[in-house]
C-alpha positions in Angstrom: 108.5 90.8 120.2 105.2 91.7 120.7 105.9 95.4 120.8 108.1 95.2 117.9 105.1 93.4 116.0 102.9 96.2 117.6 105.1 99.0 115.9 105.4 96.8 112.3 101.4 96.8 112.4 101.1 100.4 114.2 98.6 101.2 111.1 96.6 97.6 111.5 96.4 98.7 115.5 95.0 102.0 115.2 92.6 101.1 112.4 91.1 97.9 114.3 90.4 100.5 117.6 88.9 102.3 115.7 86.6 100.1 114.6 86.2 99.4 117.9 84.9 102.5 119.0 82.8 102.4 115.5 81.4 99.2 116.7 79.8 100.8 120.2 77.9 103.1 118.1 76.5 100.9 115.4 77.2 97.4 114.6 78.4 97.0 111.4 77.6 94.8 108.3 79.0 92.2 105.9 78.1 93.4 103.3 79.9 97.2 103.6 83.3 94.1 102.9 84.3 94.6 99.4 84.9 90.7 99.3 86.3 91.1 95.3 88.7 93.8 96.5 90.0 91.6 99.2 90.6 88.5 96.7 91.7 90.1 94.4 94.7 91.8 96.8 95.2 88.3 98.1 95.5 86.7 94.8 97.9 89.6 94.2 99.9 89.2 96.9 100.5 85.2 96.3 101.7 86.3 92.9 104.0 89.1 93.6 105.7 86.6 96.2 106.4 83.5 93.5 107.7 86.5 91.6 110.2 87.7 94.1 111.2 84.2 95.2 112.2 83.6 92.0 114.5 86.4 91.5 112.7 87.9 88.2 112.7 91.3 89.0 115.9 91.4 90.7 117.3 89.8 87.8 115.8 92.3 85.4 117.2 95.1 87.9 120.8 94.0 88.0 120.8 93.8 84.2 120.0 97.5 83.6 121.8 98.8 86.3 124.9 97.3 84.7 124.4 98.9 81.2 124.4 102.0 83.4 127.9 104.3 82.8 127.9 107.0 84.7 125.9 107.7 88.5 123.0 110.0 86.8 122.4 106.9 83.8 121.8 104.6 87.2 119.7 107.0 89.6 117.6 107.3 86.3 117.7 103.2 86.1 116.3 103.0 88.9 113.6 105.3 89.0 112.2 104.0 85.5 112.3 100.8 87.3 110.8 102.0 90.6 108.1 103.6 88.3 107.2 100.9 86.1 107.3 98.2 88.5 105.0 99.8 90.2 102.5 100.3 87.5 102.5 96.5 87.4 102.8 94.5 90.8 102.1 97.9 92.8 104.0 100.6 94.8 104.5 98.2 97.6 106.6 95.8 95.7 108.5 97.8 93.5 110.2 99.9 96.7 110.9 96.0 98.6 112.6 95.7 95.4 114.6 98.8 94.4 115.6 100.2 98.2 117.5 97.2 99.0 119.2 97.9 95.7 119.9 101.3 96.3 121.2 100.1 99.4 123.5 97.6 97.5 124.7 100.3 95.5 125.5 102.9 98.1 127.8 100.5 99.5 129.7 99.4 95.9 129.9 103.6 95.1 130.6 104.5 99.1 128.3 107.4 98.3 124.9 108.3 100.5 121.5 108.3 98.2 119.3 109.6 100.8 118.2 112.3 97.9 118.0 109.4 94.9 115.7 107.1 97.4 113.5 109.8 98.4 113.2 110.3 94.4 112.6 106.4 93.7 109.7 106.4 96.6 108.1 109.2 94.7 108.5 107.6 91.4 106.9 104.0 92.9 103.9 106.7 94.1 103.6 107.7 90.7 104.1 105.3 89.0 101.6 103.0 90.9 98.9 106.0 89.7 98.7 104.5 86.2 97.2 101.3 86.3 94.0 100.0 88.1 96.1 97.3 90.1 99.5 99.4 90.5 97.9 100.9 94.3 95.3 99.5 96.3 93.2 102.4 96.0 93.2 102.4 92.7 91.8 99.0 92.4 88.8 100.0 94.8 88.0 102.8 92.8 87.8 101.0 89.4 85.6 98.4 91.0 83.4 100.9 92.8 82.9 103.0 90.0 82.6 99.9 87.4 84.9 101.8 84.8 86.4 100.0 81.9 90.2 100.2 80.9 90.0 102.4 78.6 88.2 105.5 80.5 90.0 104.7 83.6 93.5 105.4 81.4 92.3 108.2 80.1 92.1 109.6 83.6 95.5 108.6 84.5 97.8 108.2 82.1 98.0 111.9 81.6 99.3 112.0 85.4 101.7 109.3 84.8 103.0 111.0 81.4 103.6 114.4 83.5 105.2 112.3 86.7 107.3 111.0 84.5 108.5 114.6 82.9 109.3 116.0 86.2 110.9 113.5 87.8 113.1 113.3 84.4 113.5 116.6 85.2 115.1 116.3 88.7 118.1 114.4 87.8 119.6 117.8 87.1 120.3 117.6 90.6 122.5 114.3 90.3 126.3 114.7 89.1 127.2 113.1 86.0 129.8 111.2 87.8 131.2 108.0 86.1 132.5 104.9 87.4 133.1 101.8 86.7 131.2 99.0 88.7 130.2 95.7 87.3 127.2 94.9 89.6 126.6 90.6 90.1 124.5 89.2 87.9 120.9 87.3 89.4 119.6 84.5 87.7 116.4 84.0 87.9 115.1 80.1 89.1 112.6 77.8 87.4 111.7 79.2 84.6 108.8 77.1 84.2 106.8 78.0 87.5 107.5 81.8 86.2 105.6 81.4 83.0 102.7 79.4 84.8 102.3 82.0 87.4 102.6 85.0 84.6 99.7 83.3 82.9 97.4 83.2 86.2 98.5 87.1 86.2 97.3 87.9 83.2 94.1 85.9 84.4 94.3 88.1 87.4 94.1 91.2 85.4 90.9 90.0 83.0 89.5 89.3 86.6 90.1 92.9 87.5 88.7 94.0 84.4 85.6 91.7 85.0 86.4 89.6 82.1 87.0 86.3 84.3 85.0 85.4 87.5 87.7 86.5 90.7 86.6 83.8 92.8 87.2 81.3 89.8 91.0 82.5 90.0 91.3 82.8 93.0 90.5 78.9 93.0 92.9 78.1 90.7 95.8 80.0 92.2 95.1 78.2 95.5 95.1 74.9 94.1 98.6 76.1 92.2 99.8 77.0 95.5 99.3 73.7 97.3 100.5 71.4 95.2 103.7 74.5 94.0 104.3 76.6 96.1 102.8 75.9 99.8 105.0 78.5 101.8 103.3 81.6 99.9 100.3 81.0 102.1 102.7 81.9 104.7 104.3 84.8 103.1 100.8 87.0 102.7 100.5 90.2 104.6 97.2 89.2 106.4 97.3 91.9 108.8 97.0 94.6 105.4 93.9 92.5 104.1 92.3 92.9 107.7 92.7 96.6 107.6 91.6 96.7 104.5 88.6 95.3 105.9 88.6 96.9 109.0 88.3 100.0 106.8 85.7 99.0 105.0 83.5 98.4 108.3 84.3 101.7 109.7 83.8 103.3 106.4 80.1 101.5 105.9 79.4 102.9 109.5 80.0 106.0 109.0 78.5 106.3 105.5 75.0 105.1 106.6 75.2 108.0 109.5 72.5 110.0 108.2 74.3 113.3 110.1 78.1 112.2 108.2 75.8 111.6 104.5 74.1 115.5 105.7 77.4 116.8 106.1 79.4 116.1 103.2 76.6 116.7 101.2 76.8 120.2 102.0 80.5 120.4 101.7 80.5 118.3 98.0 79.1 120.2 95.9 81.3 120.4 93.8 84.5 118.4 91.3 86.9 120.6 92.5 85.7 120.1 96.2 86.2 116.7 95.7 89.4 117.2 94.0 90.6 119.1 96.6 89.2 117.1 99.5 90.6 113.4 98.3 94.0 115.8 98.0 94.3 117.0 101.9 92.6 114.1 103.2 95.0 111.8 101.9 97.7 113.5 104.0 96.1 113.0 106.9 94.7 109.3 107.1 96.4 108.4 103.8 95.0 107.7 100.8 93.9 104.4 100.3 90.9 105.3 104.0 90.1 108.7 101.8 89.1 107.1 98.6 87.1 104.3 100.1 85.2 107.1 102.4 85.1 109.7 100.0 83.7 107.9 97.0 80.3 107.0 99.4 79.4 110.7 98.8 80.4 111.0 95.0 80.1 110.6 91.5 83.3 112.7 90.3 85.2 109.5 90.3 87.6 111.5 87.9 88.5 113.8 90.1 88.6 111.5 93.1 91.1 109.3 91.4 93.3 112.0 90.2 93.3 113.3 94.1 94.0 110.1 95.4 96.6 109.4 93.9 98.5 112.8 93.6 97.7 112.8 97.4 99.7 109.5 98.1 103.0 112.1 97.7 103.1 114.6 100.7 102.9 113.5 103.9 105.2 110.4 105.5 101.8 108.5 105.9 99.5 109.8 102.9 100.9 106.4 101.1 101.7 103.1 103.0 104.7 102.6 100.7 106.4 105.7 101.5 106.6 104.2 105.3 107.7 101.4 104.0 110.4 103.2 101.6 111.1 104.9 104.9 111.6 101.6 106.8 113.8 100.3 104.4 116.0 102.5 104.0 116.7 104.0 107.5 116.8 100.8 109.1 120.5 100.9 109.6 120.9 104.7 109.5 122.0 106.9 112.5 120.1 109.8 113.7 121.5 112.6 111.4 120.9 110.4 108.2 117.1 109.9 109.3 116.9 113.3 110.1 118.0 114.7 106.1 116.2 112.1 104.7 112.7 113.4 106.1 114.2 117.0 105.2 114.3 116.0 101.7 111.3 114.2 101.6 109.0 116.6 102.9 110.6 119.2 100.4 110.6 117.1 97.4 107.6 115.9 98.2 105.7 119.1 98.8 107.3 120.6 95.5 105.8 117.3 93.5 102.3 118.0 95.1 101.8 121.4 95.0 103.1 121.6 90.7 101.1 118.5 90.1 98.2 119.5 92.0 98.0 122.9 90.2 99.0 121.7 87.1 95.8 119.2 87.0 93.6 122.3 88.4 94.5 126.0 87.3 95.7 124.8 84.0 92.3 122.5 83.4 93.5 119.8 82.0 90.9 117.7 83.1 88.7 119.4 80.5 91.3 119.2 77.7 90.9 115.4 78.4 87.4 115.0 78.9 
């Protein structure tokens, strides 16, 4: 058990030994913690879970895949849903949602999707890019930098648009095949507590927007917890909030290095550095570390944000959700079916990053928009 735990939380692991290390060099501080960051997630992830327990979204999911004719009509279902979930209650949730669907499906058609759930990952990565709260480090960086909605949409709702086209784009590759499959229908459970908790997220989102005091809803939700819904203090993923602060540790460590701040001084000097930095970096230690420690150094939060988040496709671990998209889906897959699933991702992914990424740079679009 406890190795199987160890391999669930392999990130949580490596991130706490490194702060370790951090730790014999320099103690850290409080206050490096983004502590509205942290409520805010955890606020987040309380809502998500009343949301999923209810069925919503997987009642919403069954109803468009059933107005679905033909196999293209529902690999394109479920990307739009992959992708706009995700803009909403983050990348994270919208692939627990849709893989286990796919999965569903695979079994009704007796057809492998290995290609349309490496699509659907990439879509929930993109997706996610549009809104401050649809990835984590996309919510850091709109409280770090202070932006308003408005300016921070304007950054990356032009990705989102062009996601959108090219993922459109790849269902070229999916036969038109028909059938006909009437999938069961999910209903949704009180309807009430769904409203109430849809209120508290719309509180959420005036919080994130700095409209509302986050520790006042945070308050509120608790208190609508205990006397609602006790078991969703049960149901939070603790061990990501302690990485996320774990993070934030090492990161203030390594900021306050006066030989770190000297050297990437020297090497930004420059948007497109930046650009190109928050790009490859995210393929290494993933994109949510990169923004946090990149954005100690800068002010091109534009191009850091853009970066980011075309740098969470790529690389297995430059987004947490494509693990988890892996996880879910190769759970009960045999060697060879593992093996052409990270074929496919690495290619589709790679095609995804290297059009988008010169698509936002050689054709300057960022100074079309700004």
């Amino acid at each position: 058990m406890f190795f199987n735990k160890f391999q669930e939380e392999l990130v949580f692991v490596v991130v706490f030994f490194i702060l370790i290390v951090a730790m014999i060099f320099k103690m850290p501080k409080l206050e490096y913690i983004d502590f509205k960051l942290i409520f805010i997630l955890f606020d987040l992830m309380i809502i998500v879970y009343i949301f999923e327990k209810s069925r919503v979204l997987e009642s919403i999911a069954m109803k468009v895949l059933n107005n679905s004719k033909n196999l293209r009509q529902l690999i394109f279902s479920l990307i739009i849903l992959s992708f706009f979930i995700s803009m909403l209650l983050t990348n994270d949730v919208a692939l627990f949602l849709i893989i286990p669907l796919t999965l569903i499906v695979e079994i009704e058609l007796k057809k492998n999707l290995i290609f349309p759930v490496v699509l659907i990952t990439i879509a929930a990565n993109l997706g996610s890019s549009v809104t401050p709260f649809g990835n984590p480090q996309n919510l850091f960086l709109f409280l770090f930098y202070n932006f308003n909605i408005i300016n921070f949409l304007k950054i990356t709702l032009p990705l989102g648009i062009i996601s959108f086209v090219l993922l459109s784009a790849t269902l070229i590759f999916i036969e038109k095949k028909e059938f006909k499959r009437e999938f069961p229908a999910v209903h949704f459970t009180s309807k009430s507590k769904v409203i109430y908790f849809s209120i508290l997220f719309f509180i959420l989102i005036l919080s994130i927007f700095g409209l509302i005091n986050y520790i006042l809803i945070t308050i509120i939700l608790l208190i609508s917890v205990l006397m609602f819904e006790r078991k969703a203090l049960f149901k939070i993923d603790y061990f990501l909030l302690l990485t996320f602060v774990f993070i934030f540790l090492i990161v203030g460590n390594i900021s306050s290095s006066v030989y770190i701040k000297e050297l990437f001084d020297k090497f930004i000097t420059s948007s497109n550095r930046v650009y190109f930095l928050s790009i490859f970096s995210s393929q290494i230690i993933s994109n949510v570390p990169a923004a946090i420690l990149i954005s100690h150094f800068t002010d091109n939060a534009k191009e850091l944000i853009l970066g980011v988040n075309i740098g969470g496709i790529g690389t297995l671990i430059s987004s947490l959700a494509s693990l988890i998209s892996y996880k879910l889906y190769t759970k009960k897959k045999n060697k060879i079916e593992k093996k052409v699933y990270l074929k496919l991702f690495i290619y589709w992914n790679a095609l995804f990053l290297l059009v988008l990424t010169l698509f936002f740079y050689k054709i300057k679009f960022l100074s079309i928009v700004f």
